[in-house]
KEKE-3310 file (N, C-alpha, C; in steps of 0.2 Angstrom, whole numbers, plus 5000, padded with zeros to 4 digits):
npx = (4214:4222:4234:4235:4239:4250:4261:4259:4265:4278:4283:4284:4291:4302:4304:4306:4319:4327:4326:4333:4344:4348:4351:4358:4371:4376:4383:4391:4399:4404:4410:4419:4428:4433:4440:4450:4457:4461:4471:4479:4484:4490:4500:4517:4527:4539:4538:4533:4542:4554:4553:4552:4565:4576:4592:4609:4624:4640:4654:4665:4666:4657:4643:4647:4643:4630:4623:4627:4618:4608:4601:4600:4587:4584:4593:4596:4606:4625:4641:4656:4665:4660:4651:4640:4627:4620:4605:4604:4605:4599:4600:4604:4621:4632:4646:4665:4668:4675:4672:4658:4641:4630:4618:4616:4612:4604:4593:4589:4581:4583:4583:4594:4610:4627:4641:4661:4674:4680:4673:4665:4667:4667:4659:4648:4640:4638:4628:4619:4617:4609:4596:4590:4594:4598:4616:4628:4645:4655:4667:4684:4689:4701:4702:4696:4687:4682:4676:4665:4658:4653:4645:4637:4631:4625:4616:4605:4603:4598:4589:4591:4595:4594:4601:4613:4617:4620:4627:4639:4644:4649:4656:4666:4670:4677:4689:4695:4697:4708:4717:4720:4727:4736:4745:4748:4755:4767:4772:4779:4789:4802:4793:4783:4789:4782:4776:4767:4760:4752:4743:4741:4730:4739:4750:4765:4769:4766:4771:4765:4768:4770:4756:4747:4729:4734:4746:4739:4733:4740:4747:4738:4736:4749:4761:4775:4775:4787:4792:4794:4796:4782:4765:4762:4774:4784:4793:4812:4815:4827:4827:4816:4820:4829:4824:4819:4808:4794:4781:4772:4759:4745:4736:4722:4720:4704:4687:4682:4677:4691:4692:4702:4711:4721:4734:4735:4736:4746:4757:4759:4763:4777:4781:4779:4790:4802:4814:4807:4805:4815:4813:4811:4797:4792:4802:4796:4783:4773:4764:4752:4732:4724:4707:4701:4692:4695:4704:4699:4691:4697:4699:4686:4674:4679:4692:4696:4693:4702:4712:4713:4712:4725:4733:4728:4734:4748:4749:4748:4759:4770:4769)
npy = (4968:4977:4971:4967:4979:4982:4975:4979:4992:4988:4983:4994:4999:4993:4993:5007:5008:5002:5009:5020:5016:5012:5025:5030:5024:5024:5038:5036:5027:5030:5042:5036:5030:5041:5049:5039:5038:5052:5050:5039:5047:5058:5052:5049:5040:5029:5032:5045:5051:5051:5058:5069:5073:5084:5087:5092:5091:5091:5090:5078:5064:5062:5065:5054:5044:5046:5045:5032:5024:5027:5039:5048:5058:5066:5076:5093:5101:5102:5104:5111:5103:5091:5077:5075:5065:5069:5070:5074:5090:5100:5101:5112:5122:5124:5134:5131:5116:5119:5131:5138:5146:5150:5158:5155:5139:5140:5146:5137:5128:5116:5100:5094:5096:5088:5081:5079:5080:5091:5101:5116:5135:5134:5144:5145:5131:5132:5143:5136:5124:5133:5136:5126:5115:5100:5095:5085:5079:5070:5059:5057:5046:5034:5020:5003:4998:5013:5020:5009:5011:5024:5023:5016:5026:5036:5027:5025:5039:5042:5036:5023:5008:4997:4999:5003:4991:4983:4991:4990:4977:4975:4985:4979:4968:4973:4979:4968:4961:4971:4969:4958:4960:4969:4961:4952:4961:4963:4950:4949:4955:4968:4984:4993:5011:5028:5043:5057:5070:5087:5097:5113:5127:5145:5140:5132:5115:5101:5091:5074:5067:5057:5051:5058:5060:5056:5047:5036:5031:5025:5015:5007:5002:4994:4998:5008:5023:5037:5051:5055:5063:5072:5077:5091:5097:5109:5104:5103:5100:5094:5087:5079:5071:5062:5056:5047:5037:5025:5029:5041:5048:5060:5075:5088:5101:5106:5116:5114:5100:5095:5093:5088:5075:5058:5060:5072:5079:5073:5075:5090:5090:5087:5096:5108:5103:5097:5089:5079:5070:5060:5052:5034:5035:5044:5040:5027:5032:5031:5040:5044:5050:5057:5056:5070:5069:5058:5060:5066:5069:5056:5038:5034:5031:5034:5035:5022:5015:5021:5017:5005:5003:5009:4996:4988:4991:4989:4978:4974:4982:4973:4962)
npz = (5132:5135:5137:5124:5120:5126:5122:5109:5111:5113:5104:5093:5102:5100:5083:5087:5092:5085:5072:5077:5079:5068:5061:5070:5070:5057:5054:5063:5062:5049:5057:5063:5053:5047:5058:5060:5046:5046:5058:5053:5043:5048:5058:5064:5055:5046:5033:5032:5039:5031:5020:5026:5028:5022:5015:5016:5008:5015:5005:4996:4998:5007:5001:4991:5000:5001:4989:4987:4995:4989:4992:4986:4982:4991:4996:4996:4995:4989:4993:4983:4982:4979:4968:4956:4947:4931:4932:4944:4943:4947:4961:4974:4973:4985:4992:4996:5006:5021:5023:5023:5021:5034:5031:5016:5017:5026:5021:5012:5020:5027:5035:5041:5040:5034:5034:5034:5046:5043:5040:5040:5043:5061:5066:5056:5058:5072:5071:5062:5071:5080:5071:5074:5065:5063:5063:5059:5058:5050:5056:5048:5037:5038:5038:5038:5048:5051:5041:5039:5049:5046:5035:5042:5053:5042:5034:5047:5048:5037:5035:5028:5031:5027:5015:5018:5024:5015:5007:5016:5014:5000:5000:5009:5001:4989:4996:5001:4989:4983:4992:4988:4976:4979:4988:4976:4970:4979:4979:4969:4967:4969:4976:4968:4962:4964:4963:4968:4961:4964:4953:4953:4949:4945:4952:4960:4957:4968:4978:4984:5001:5016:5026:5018:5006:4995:4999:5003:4995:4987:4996:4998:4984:4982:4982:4983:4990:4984:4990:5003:5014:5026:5023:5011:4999:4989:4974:4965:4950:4949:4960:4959:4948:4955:4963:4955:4948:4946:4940:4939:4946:4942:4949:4946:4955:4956:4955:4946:4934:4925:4907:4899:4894:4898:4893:4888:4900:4906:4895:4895:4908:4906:4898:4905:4915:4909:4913:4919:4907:4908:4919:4924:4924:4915:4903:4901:4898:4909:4916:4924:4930:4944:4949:4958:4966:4973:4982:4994:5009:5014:5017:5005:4993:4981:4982:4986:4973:4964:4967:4966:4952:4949:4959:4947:4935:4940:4942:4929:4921:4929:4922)
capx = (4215:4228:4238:4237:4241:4258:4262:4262:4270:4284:4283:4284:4297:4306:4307:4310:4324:4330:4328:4335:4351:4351:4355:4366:4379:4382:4387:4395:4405:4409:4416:4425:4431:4437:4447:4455:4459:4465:4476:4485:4489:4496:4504:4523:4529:4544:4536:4533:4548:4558:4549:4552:4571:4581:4597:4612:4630:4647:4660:4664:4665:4650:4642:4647:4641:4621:4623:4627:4614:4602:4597:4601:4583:4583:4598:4594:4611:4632:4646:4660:4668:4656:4651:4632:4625:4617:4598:4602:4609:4595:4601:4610:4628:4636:4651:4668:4667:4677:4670:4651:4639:4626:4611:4614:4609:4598:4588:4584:4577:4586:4583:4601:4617:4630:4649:4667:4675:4683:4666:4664:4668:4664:4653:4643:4640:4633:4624:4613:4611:4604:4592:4588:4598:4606:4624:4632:4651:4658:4676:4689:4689:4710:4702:4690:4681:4680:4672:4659:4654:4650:4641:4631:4630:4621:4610:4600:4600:4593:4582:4594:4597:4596:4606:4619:4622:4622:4636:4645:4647:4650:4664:4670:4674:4682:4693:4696:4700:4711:4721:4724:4731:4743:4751:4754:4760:4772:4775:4781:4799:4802:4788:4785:4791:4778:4776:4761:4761:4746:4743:4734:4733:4745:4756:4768:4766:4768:4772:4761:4772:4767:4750:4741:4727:4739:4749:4734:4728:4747:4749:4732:4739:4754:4766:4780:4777:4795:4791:4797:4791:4776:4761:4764:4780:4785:4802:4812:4813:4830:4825:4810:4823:4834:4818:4819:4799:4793:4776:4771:4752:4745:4727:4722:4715:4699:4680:4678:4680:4696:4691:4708:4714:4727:4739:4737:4740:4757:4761:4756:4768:4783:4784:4781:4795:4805:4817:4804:4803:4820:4813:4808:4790:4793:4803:4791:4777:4768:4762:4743:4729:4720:4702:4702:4690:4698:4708:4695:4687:4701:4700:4680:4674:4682:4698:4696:4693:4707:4719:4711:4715:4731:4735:4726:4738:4755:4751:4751:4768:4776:4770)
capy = (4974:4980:4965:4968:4988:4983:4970:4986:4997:4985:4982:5001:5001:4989:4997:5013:5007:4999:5013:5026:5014:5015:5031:5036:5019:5027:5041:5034:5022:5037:5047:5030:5027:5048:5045:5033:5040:5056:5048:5037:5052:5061:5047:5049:5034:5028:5036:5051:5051:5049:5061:5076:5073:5088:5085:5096:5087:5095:5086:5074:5057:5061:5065:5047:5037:5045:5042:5024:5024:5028:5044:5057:5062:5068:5081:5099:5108:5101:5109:5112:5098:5087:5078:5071:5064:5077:5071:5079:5093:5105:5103:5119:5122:5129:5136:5125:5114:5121:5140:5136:5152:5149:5159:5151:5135:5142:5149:5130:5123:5108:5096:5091:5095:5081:5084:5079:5082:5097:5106:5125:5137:5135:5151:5144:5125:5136:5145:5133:5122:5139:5138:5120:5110:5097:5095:5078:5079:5062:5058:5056:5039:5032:5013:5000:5001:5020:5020:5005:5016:5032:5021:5014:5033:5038:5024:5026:5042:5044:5028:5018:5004:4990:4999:5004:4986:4980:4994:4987:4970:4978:4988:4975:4966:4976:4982:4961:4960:4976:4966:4951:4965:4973:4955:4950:4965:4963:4946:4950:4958:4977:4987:5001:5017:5031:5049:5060:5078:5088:5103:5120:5134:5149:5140:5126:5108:5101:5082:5072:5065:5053:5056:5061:5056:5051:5042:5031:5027:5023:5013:5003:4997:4989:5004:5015:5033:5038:5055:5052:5069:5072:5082:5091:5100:5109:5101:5104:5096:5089:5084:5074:5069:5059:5051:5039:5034:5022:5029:5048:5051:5067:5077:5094:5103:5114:5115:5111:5093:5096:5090:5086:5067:5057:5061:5078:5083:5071:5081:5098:5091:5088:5103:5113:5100:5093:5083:5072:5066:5057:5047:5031:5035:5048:5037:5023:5034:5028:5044:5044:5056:5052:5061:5073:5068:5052:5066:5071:5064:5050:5033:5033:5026:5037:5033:5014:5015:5023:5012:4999:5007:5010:4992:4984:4994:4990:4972:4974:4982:4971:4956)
capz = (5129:5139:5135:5116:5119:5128:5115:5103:5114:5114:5094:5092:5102:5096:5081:5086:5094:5078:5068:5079:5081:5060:5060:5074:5066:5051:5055:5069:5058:5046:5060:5067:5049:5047:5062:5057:5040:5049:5062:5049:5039:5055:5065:5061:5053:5043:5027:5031:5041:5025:5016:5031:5028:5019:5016:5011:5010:5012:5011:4993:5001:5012:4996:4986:5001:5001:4981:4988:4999:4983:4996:4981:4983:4999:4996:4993:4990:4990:4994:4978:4982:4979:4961:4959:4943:4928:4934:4950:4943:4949:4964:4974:4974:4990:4993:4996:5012:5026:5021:5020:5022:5036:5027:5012:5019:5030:5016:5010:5025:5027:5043:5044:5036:5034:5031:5036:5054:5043:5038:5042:5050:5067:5068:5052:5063:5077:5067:5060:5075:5084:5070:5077:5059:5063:5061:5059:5056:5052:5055:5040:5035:5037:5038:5034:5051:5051:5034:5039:5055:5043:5034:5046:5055:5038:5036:5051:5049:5030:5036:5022:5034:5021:5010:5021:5026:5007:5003:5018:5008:4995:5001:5012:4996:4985:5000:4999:4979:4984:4996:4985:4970:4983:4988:4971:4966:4985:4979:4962:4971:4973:4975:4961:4965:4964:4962:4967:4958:4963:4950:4953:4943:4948:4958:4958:4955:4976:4979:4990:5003:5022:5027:5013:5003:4987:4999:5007:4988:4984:4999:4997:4980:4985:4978:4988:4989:4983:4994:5014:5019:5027:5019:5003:4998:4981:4974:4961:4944:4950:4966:4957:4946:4959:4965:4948:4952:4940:4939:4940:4949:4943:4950:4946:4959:4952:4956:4938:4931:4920:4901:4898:4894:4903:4890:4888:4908:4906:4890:4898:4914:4903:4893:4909:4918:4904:4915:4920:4904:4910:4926:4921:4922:4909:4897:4897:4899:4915:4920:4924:4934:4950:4951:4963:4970:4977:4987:4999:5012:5017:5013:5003:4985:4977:4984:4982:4967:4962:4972:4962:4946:4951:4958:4940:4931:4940:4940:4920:4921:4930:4917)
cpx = (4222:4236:4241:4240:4250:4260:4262:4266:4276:4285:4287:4291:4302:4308:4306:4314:4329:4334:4334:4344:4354:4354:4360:4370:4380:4383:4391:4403:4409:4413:4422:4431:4437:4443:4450:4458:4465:4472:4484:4490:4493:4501:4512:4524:4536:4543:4536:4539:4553:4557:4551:4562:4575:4587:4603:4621:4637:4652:4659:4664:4659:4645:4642:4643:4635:4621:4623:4623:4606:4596:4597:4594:4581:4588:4593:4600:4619:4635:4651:4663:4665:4652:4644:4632:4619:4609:4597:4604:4607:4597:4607:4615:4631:4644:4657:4667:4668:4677:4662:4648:4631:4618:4609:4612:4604:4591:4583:4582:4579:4586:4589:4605:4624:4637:4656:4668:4678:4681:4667:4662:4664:4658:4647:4639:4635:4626:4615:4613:4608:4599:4587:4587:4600:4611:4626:4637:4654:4665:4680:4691:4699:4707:4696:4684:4677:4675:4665:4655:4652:4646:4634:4627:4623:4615:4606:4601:4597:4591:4582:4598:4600:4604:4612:4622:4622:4628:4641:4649:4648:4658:4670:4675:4677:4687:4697:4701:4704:4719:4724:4728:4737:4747:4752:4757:4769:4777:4779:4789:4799:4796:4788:4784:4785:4779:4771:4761:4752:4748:4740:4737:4737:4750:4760:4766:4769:4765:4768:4767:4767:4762:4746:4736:4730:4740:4745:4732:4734:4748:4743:4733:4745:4762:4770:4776:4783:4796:4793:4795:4785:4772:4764:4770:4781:4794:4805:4812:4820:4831:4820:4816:4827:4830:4817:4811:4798:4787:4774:4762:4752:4738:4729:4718:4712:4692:4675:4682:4686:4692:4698:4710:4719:4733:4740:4741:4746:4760:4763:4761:4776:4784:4784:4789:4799:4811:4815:4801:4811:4819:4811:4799:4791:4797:4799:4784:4773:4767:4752:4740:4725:4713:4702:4697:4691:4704:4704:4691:4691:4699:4689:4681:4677:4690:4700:4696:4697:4711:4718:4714:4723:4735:4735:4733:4747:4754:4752:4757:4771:4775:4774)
cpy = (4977:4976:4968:4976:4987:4980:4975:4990:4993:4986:4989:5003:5001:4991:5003:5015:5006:5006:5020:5023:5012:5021:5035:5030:5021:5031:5039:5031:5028:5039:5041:5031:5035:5048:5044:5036:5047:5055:5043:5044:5058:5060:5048:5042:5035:5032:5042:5056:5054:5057:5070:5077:5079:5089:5091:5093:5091:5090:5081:5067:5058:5060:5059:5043:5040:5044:5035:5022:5025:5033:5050:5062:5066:5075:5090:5102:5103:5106:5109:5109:5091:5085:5074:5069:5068:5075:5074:5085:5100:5105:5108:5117:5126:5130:5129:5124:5118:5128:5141:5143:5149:5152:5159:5144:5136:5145:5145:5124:5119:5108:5094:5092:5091:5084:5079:5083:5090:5103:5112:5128:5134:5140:5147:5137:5129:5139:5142:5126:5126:5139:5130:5114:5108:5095:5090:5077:5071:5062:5056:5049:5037:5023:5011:5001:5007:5022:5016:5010:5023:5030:5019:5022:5034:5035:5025:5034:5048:5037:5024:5011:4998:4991:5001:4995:4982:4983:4991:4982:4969:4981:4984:4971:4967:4980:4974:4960:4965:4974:4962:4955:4966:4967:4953:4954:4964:4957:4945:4953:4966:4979:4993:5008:5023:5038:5053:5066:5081:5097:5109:5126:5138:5149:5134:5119:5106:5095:5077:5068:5060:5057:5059:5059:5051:5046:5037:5028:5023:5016:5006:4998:4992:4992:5006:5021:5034:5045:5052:5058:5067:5078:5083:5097:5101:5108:5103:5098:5090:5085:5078:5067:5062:5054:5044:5037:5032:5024:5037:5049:5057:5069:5086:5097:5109:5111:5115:5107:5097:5090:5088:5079:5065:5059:5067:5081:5079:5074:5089:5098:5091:5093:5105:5109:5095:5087:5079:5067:5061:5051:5041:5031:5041:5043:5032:5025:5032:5035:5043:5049:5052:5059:5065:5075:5062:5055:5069:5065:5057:5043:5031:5030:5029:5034:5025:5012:5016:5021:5005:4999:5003:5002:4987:4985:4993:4981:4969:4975:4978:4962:4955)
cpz = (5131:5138:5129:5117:5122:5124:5110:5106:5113:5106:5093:5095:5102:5090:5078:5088:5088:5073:5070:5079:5073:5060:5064:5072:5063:5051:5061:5067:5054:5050:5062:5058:5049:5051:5062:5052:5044:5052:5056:5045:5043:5058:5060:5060:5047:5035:5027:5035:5036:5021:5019:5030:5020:5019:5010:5014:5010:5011:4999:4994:5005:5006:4991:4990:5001:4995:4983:4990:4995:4989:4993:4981:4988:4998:4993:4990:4994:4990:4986:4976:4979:4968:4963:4950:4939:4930:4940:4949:4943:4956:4968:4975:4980:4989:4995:5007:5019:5025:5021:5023:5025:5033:5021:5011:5023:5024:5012:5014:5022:5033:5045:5036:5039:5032:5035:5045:5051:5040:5043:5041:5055:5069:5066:5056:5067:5077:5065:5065:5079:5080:5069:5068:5063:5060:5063:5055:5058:5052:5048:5041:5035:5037:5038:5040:5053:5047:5035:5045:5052:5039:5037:5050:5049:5034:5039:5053:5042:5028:5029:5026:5029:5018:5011:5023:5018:5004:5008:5016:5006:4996:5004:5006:4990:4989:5000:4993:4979:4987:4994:4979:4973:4984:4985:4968:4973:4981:4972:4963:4972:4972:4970:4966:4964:4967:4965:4965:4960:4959:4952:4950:4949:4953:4957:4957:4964:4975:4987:4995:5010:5024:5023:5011:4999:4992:5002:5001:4986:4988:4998:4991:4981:4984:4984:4985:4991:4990:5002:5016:5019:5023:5012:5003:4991:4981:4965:4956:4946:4955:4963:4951:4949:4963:4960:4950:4945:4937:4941:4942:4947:4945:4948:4951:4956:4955:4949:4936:4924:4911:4898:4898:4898:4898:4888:4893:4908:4899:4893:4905:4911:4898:4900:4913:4915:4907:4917:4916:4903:4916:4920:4921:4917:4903:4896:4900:4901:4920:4918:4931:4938:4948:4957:4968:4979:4981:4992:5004:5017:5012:5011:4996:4981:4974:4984:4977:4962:4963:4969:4955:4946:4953:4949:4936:4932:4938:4932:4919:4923:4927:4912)
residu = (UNK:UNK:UNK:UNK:UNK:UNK:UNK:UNK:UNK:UNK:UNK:UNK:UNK:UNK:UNK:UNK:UNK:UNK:UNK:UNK:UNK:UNK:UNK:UNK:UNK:UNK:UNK:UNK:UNK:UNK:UNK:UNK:UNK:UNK:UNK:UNK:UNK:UNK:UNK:UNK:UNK:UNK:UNK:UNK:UNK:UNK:UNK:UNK:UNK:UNK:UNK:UNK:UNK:UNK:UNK:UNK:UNK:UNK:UNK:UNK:UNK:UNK:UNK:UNK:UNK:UNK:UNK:UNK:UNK:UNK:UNK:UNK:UNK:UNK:UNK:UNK:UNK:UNK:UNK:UNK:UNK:UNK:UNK:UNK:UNK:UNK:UNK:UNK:UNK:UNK:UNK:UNK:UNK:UNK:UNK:UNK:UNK:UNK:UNK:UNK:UNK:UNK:UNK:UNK:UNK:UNK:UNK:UNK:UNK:UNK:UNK:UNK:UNK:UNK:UNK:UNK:UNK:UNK:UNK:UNK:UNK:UNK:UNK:UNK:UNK:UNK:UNK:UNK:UNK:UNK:UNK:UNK:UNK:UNK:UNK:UNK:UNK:UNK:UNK:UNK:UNK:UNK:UNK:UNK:UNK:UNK:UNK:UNK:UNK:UNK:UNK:UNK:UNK:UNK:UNK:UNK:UNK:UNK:UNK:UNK:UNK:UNK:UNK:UNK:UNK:UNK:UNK:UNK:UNK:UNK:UNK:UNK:UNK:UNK:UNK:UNK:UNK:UNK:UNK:UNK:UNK:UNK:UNK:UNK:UNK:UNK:UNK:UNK:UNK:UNK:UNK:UNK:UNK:UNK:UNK:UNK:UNK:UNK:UNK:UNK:UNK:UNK:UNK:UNK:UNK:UNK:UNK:UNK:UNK:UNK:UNK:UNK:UNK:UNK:UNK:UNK:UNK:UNK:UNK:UNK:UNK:UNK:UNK:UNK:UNK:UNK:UNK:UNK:UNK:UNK:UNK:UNK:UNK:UNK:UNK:UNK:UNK:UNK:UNK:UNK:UNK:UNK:UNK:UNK:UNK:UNK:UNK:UNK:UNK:UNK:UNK:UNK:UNK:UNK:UNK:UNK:UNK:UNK:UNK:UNK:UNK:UNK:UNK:UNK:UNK:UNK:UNK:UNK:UNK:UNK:UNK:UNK:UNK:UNK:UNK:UNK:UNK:UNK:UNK:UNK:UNK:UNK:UNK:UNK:UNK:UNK:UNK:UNK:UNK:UNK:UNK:UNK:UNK:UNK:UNK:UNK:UNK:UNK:UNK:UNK:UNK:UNK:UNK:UNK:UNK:UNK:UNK:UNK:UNK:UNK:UNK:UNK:UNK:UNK:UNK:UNK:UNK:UNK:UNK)
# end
C-alpha cells in the first residue's frame, strides 16, 4: 500500500511538473520572442542608420555628387546655388552658399550639413555645430584625386559606399575619354584660342582669366585661355578684340536657370559688344554658353562635362 501511494505521488507529480512547465514556457517564449522583436527594432543598424540621416547641402558640386550617390532622399534643404531634379522640388531652398542663415537650417533639424571649404559665414558653422550638426566642409576640387576623396568622404558618410566607388569608375573614366579629346585636339597643330565672358545683370561683361573655374574647363579640353591675367577682369571691346580668340565661352550668372538659347545670349552679346562680331569667334559664329553651374565647386560633374562638350566641339571645328 504504501508502495502504490508513492507510485502515485510520483504520477501526480510528475504531471504536475509537466503542466506547470506548460504554462510558464509559453509565456516564457512569448517574452523571449518580444525581446527579441524589441531589441532588433532598437539595435542601431545600417538601416536605421540611413534613415536617421538629414541632410542639407551647400555648395552646387556637393549637391551633383549626393545626386550621384542616388542620396537625393536624405537631403532636406540646398543652398541657391545648387540645382536638383523637379521630383525633389519640395525640397527647401536656403540662401546662397557663403551667406547661409543658422536658424534657418537650424529650424530643419538636420544631422549634418555638407558644403565646400567656402561655406558660411563662420559665425553660422559655429553656430550649428554648438547646436551639435555636423559640419562637413569638403575641399574645392582642382584634380582627379581631390574629387575621388570628396567622393569617398560622402560616401561613408551617407552610407553610399557602393555607390561612391561605382561613381569613382565612372568618373575615372570620363576624365580618361577627356584626356584622349584634349591630345587630339594638341595633336591636330595650334591649340584653339578661347575666351571666357562671364555675364551678370547690372554690371559688366568680366573675362575669366588664370585660376578660374572657366579656365580649368578650358584647359581640361585641350584649349588656351587667350586671357593671361589671373582671376576675372572687366576689358574692353578692343582689348577683346586684339585677343582674336577662335571661340567665345559665355555664363550667366543668376540664381535663376536663364530660358534663353545659345543663340540668343551670343546675339544679346553682339549687339551689346558689336566688335566682337569681328573676332573670329564672332564671324564664324563659335560663340557658346557654359552652365553656371560648371563654375562652382572647381573641378566636379558639372565641370566635366562641360570640358567635354567643349573638347567634342573643337574637335569638329578643326575637321
Amino acid at each position: 500500500m504504501l508502495f502504490q501511494a508513492t507510485q502515485m505521488q510520483v504520477k501526480i507529480g510528475s504531471r504536475m511538473l509537466s503542466c506547470l512547465h506548460h504554462y510558464i514556457s509559453k509565456p516564457l517564449n512569448n517574452l523571449l520572442f518580444f525581446t527579441a522583436t524589441i531589441t532588433a527594432l532598437v539595435s542601431p543598424n545600417a538601416s536605421s542608420a540611413e534613415q536617421e540621416i538629414r541632410l542639407v547641402s551647400a555648395g552646387a558640386g556637393v549637391t551633383e555628387l549626393v545626386l550621384a550617390l542616388d542620396a537625393g532622399n536624405k537631403l532636406v534643404a540646398i543652398d541657391s546655388t545648387s540645382h536638383i531634379p523637379e521630383n525633389l522640388s519640395h525640397i527647401a531652398k536656403l540662401g546662397y552658399h557663403r551667406m547661409l542663415s543658422a536658424e534657418g537650417i537650424i529650424a530643419l533639424s538636420p544631422t549634418v550639413v555638407v558644403g565646400s571649404d567656402v561655406m558660411g559665414p563662420e559665425t553660422t558653422l559655429k553656430v550649428l555645430k554648438q547646436a551639435n550638426i555636423q559640419v562637413v566642409q569638403l575641399p574645392t576640387t582642382t584634380d582627379e584625386p581631390q574629387l575621388m576623396n570628396n567622393v569617398d568622404t560622402l560616401g561613408q558618410l551617407l552610407n553610399r559606399q557602393d555607390n561612391a566607388t561605382k561613381l569613382k569608375q565612372d568618373l575615372h573614366q570620363q576624365l580618361q575619354h577627356l584626356a584622349d579629346k584634349k591630345q587630339q585636339i594638341r595633336d591636330g597643330g595650334a591649340q584653339p584660342k578661347i575666351l571666357f565672358m562671364l555675364l551678370q545683370e547690372g554690371r559688366g561683361a568680366r573675362v575669366g582669366g588664370k585660376g578660374t573655374a572657366a579656365d580649368t574647363i578650358i584647359e581640361l579640353s585641350g584649349a588656351q585661355n587667350v586671357a593671361a591675367f589671373e582671376g576675372y577682369k572687366s576689358m574692353s571691346q578692343e582689348g577683346i578684340l586684339s585677343l582674336q580668340p577662335d571661340l567665345i565661352l559665355l555664363s550667366k550668372r543668376s540664381e535663376q536657370a536663364s530660358e534663353q538659347t545659345h543663340s540668343q545670349i551670343a546675339q544679346e552679346l553682339i549687339k551689346e559688344m558689336p566688335l566682337l562680331a569681328h573676332t573670329p569667334a564672332g564671324i564664324n559664329k563659335h560663340i557658346q554658353t557654359l552652365p553656371p553651374q560648371a563654375l562652382l565647386g572647381g573641378l566636379g560633374l558639372s565641370a566635366i562635362s562641360a570640358a567635354d562638350t567643349l573638347a567634342s566641339t573643337l574637335l569638329t571645328l578643326n575637321q
